[in-house]
Backbone as CSV, one residue per row, in Angstrom:
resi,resn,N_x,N_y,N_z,CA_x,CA_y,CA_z,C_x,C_y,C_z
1,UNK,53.894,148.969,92.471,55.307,148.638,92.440,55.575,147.571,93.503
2,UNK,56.521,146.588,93.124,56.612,145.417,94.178,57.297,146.330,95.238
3,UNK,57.587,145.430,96.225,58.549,145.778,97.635,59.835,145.833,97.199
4,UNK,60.054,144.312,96.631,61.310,144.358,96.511,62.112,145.629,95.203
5,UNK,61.514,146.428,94.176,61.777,147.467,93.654,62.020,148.555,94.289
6,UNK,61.447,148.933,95.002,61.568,149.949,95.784,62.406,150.452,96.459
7,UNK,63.086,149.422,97.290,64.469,149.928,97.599,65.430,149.996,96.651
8,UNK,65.142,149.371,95.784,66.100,149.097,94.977,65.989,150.645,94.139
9,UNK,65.290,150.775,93.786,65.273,152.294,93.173,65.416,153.658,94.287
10,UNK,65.160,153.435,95.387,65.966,154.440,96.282,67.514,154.041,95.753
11,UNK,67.538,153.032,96.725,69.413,152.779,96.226,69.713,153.237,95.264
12,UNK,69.107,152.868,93.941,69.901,153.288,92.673,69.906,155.209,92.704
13,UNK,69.155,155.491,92.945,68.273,157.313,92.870,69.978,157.562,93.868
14,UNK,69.746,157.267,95.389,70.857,158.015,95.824,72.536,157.701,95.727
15,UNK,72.291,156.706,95.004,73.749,156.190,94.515,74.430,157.289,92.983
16,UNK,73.006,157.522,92.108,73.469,158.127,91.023,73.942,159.814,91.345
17,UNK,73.092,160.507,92.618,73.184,161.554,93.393,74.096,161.909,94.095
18,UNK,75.192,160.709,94.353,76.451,160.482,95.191,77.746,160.507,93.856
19,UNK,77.209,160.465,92.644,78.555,160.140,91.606,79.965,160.855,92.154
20,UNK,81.216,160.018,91.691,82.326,161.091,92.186,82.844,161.564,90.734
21,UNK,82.599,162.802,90.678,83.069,163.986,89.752,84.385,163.197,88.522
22,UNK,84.686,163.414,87.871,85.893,162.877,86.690,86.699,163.963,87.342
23,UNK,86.964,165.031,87.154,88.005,165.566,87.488,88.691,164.963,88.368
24,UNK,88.319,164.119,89.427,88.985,163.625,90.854,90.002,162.886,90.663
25,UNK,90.335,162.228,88.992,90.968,160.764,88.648,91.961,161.434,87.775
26,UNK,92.842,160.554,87.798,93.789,160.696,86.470,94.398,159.353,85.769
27,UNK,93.796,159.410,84.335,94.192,158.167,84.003,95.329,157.823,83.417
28,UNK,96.791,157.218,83.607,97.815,157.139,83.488,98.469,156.109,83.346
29,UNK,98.545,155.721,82.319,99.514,154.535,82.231,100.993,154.156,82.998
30,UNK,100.762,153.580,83.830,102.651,153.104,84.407,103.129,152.016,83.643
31,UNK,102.650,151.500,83.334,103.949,150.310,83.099,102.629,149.450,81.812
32,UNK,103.385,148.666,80.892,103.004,147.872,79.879,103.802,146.689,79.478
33,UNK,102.779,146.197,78.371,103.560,145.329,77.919,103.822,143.889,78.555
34,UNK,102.872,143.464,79.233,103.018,141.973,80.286,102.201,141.302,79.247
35,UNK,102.959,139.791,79.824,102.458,138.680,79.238,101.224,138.111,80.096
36,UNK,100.079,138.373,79.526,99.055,138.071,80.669,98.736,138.153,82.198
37,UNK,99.289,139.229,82.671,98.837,139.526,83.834,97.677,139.111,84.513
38,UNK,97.734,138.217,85.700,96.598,137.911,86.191,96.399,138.310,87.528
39,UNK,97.218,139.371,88.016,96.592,140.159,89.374,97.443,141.324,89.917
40,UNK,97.037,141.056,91.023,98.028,142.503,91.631,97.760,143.042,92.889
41,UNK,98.758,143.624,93.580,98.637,143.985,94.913,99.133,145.167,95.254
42,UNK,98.565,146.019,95.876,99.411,147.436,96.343,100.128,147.209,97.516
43,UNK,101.403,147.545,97.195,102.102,147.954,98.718,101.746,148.789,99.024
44,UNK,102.633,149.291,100.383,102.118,150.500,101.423,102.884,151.342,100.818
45,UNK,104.110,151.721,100.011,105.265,152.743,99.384,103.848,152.918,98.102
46,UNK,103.215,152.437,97.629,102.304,152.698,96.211,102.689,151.412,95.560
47,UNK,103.963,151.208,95.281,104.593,150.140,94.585,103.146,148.762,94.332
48,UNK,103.339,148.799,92.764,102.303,147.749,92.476,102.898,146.239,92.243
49,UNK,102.473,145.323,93.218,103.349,143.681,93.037,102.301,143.221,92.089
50,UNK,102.681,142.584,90.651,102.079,142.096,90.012,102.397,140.471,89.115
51,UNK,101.538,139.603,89.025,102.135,138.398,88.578,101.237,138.102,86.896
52,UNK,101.678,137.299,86.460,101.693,136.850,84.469,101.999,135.435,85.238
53,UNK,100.702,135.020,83.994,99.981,133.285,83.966,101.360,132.606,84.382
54,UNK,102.458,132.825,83.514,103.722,131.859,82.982,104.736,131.823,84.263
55,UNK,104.476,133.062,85.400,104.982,132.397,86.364,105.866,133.614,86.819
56,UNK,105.788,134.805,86.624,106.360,135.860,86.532,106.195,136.989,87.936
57,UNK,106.844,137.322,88.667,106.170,138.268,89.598,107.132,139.467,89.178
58,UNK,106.600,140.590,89.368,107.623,141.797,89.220,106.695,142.926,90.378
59,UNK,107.609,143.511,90.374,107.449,145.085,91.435,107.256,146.318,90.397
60,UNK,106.198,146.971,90.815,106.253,148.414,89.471,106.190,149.552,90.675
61,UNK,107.436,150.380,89.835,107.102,151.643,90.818,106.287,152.672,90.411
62,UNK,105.454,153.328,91.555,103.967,153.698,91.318,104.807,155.261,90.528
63,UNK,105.597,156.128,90.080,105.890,156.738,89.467,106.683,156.520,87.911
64,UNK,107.665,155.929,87.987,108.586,155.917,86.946,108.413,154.905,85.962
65,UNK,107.466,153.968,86.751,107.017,152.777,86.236,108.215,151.465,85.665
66,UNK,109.308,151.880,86.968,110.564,150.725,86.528,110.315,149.570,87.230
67,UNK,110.124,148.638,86.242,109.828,146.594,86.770,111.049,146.359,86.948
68,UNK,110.782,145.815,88.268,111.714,144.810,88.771,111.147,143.393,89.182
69,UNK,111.722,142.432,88.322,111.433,140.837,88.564,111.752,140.253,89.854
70,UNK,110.641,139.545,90.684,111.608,139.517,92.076,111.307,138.003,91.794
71,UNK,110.761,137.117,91.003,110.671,135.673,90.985,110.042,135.197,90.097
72,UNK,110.616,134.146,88.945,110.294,133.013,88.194,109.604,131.952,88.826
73,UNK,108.411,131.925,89.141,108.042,130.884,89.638,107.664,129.578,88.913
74,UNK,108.121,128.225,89.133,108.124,127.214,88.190,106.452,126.590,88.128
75,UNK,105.924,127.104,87.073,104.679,126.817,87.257,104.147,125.957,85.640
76,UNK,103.194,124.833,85.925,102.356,124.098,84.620,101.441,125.319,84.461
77,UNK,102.110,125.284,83.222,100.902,127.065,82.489,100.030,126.153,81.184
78,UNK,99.955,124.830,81.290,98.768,124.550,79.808,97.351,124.785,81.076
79,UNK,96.667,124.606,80.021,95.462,124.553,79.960,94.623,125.784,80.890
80,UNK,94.918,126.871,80.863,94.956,128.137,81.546,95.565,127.976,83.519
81,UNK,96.028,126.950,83.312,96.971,126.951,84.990,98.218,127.698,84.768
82,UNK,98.301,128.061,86.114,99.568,128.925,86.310,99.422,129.947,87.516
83,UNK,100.058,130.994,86.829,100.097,131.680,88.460,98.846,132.590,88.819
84,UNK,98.018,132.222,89.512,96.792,132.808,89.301,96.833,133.304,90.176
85,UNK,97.218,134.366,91.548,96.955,134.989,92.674,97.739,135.175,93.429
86,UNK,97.984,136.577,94.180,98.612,137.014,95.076,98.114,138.045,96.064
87,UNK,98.533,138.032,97.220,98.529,138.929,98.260,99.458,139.250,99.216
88,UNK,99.773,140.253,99.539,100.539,140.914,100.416,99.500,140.790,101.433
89,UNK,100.512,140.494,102.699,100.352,140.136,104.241,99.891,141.427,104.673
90,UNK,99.081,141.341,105.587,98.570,142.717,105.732,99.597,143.538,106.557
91,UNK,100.909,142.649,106.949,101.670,143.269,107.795,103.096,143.353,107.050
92,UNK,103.100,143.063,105.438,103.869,143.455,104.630,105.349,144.644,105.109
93,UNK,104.532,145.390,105.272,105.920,146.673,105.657,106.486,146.447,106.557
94,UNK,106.420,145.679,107.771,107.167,144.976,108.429,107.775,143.305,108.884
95,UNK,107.297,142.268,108.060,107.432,141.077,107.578,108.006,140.628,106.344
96,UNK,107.598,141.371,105.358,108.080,141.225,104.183,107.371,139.961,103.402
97,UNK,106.002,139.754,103.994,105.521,138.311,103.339,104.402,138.778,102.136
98,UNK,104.340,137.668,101.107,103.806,137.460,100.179,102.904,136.346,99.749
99,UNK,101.744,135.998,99.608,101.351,134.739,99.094,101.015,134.345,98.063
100,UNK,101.140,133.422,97.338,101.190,133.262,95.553,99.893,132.024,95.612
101,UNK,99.021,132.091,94.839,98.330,130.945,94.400,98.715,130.643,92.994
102,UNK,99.191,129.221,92.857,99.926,128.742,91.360,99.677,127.282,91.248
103,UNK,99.623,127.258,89.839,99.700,125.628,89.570,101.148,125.036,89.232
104,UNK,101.565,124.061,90.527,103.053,123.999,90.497,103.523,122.976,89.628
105,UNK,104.550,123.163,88.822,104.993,121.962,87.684,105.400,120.740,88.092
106,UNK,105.268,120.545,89.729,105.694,119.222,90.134,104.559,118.865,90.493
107,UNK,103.327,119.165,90.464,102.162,118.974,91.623,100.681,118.879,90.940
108,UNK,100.044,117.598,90.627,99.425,117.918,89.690,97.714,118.372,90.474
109,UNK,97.796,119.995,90.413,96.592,120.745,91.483,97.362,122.286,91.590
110,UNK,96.506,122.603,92.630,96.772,124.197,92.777,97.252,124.152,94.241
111,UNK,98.455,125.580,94.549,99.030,125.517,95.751,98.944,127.226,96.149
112,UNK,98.873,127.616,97.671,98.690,128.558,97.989,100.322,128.532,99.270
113,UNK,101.405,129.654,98.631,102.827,129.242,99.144,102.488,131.080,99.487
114,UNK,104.113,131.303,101.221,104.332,132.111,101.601,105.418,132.244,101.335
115,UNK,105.843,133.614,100.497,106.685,133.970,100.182,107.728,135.277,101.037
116,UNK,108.940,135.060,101.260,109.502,136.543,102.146,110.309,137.461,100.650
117,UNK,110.062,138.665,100.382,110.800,139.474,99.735,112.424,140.188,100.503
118,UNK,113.324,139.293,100.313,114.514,139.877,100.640,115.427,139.978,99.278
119,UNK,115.813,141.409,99.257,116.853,141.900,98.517,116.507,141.921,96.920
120,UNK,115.153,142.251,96.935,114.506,142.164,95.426,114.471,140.792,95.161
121,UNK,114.142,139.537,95.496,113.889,138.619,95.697,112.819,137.445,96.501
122,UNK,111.862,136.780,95.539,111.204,136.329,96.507,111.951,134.617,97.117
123,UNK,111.545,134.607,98.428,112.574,133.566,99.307,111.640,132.675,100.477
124,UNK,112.308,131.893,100.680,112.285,131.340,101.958,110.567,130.397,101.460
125,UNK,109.945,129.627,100.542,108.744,129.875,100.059,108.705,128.528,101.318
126,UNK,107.171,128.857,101.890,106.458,128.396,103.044,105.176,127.694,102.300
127,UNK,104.617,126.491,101.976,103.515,126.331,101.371,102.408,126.023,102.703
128,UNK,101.123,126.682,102.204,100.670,127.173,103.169,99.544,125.587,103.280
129,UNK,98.825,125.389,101.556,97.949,124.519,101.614,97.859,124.016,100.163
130,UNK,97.763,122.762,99.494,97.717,122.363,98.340,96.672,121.307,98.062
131,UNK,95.620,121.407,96.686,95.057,120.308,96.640,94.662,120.139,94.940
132,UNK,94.456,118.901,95.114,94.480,118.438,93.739,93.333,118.511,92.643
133,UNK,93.944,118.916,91.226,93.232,118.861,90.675,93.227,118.209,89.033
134,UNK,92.636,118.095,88.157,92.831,117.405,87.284,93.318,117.977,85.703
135,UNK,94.447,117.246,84.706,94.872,118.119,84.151,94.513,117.396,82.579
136,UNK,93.827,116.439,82.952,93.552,115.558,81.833,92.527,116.558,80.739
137,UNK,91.631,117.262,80.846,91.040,118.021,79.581,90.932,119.294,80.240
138,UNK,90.674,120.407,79.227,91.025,121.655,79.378,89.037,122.226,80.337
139,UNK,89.654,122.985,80.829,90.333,124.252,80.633,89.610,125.265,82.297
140,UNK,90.170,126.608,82.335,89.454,127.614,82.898,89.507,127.604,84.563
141,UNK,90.778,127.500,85.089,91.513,127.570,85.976,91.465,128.684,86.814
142,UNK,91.276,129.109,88.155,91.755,130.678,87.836,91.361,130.686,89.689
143,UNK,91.404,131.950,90.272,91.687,132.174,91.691,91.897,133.305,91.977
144,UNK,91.808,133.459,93.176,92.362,134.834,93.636,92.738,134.694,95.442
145,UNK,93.581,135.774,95.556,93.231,136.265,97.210,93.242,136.998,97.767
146,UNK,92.415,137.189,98.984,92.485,138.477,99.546,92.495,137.839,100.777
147,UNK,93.125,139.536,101.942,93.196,139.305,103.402,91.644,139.758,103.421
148,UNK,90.913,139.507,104.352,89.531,140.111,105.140,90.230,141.007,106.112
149,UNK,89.023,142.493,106.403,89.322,143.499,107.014,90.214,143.051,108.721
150,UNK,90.390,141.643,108.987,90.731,141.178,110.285,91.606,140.661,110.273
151,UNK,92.371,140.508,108.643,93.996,140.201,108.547,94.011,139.384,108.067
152,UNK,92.794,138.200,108.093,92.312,136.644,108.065,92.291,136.848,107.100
């Protein structure tokens, strides 16, 4: 057996020995029915912030599953651009910040903007960094973000 197998089949052996049980989960639908959803973020209340290609952000509550729209964002949605990414600030519950990665309809490229949530509303938008990209043939756009365990 090579070297490099070997661990690899420990790993796999005590990984399958570690499974977590089905009973532990419950699978439950909250909320439906979006126009292409392309991400999502947990708040600290459960509340799920989620955004759709066309430019859409809404709030789902982690029980009742009632959407609330907190921003239309004006975004170029051909050629799979649009609103491709979000994250909550890791200091969310007391800042109230948000960051959106989108392809903006004035801007021909992708932009990464800070958003504040006041009053079921997103506000005050801060663009953080933007760069260009090309819109002349299609296709396959796409992004994401996350904080690292250091906030960064």
């Amino acid at each position: 057996m090579s070297p490099f197998l070997k661990p690899l089949l420990l790993f796999t052996l005590i990984n399958s020995a570690c499974a977590v049980e089905s009973f532990r989960f419950e699978v439950k639908t909250i909320a439906e029915d979006f126009a292409r959803p392309m991400g999502m973020d947990l708040g600290p209340d459960g509340s799920i912030y989620l955004i759709e290609l066309q430019g859409k952000v809404s709030r789902i509550h982690p029980v009742t599953g009632d959407r609330t729209t907190l921003a239309k964002i004006k975004v170029f949605g051909d050629q799979e651009n649009g609103l491709l990414g979000i994250a909550l600030d890791p200091n969310f519950e007391t800042n109230r910040h948000l960051f959106l990665l989108y392809s903006p309809a004035d801007f021909v490229g992708q932009r990464i903007s800070r958003f504040t949530l006041k009053d079921d509303t997103l506000t005050d938008e801060k663009k953080v960094i933007a760069w260009g990209t090309q819109r002349r043939e299609c296709c396959h756009h796409g992004g994401m973000l996350k904080f690292g365990p250091d906030g960064c």
